[in-house]
C-alpha positions in Angstrom: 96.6 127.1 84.6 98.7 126.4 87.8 101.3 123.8 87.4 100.1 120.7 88.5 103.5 118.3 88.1 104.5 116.5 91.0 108.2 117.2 92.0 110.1 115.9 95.1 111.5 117.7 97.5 114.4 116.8 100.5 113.9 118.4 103.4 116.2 118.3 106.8 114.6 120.2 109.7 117.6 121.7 112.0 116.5 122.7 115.4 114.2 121.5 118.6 112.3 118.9 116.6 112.6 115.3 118.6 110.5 114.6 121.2 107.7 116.6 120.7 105.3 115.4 118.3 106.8 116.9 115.0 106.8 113.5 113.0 103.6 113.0 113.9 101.8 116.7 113.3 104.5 116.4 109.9 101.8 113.5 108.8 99.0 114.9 109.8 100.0 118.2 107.4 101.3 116.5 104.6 97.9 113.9 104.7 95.3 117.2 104.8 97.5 118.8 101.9 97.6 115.6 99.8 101.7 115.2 100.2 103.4 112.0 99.6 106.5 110.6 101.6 108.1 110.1 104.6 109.1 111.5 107.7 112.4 110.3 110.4 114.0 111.3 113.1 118.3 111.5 112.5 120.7 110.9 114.7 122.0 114.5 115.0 118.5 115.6 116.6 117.4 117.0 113.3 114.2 115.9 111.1 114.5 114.8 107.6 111.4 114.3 105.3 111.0 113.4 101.6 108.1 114.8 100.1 106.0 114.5 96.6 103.4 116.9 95.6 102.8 120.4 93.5 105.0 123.0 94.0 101.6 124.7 95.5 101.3 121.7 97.9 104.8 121.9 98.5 105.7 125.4 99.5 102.6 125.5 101.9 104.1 122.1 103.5 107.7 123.4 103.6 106.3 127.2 105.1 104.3 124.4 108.0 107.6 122.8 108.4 109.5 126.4 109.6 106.9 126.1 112.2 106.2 122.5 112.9 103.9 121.7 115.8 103.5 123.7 119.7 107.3 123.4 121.3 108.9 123.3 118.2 111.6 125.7 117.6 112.9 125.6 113.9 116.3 127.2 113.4 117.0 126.5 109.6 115.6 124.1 106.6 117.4 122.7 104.3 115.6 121.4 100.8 116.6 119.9 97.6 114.8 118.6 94.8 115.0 115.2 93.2 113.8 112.3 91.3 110.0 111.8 92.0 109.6 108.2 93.4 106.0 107.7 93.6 105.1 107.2 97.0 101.5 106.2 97.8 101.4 107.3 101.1 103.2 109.5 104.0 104.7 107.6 106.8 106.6 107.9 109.7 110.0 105.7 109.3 112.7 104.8 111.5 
């Protein structure tokens, strides 16, 4: 029976991720794969998400992320795990 616990995952996205859409295609994934969290831009240019789902759920997100949208270019990821929190939903922050 696959494992079906939720665990949380922090995730910084290092590369060309600003200004093209990546927050918002980041949603759109994590919604069609039934993720929970957040997503924000940081102030070094990077991406930095926190995310609640399986582990299933999660690597496909997480393999998504090394591509991200059309223009991104993805150098590294960086992920920790962590307390689950609960989130309902998957927004985009500030």
């Amino acid at each position: 029976m696959p494992n079906i616990r939720k665990i949380h995952k922090k995730i910084t996205v290092i590369g060309r991720v600003q200004g093209i859409g990546f927050r918002f295609a980041c949603r759109n994934m994590a919604n069609s794969l039934g993720i929970k969290g957040y997503v924000k831009n940081l102030y070094d240019g990077n991406v930095y998400i926190e995310a609640e789902g399986t582990e299933l759920q999660l690597r496909h997100f997480i393999d998504w992320c090394y591509k991200g949208p059309t223009y991104a270019n993805v150098s590294e990821i960086k992920e920790s795990e962590d307390t689950v929190k609960g989130f309902k939903h998957f927004d985009i922050t500030h």
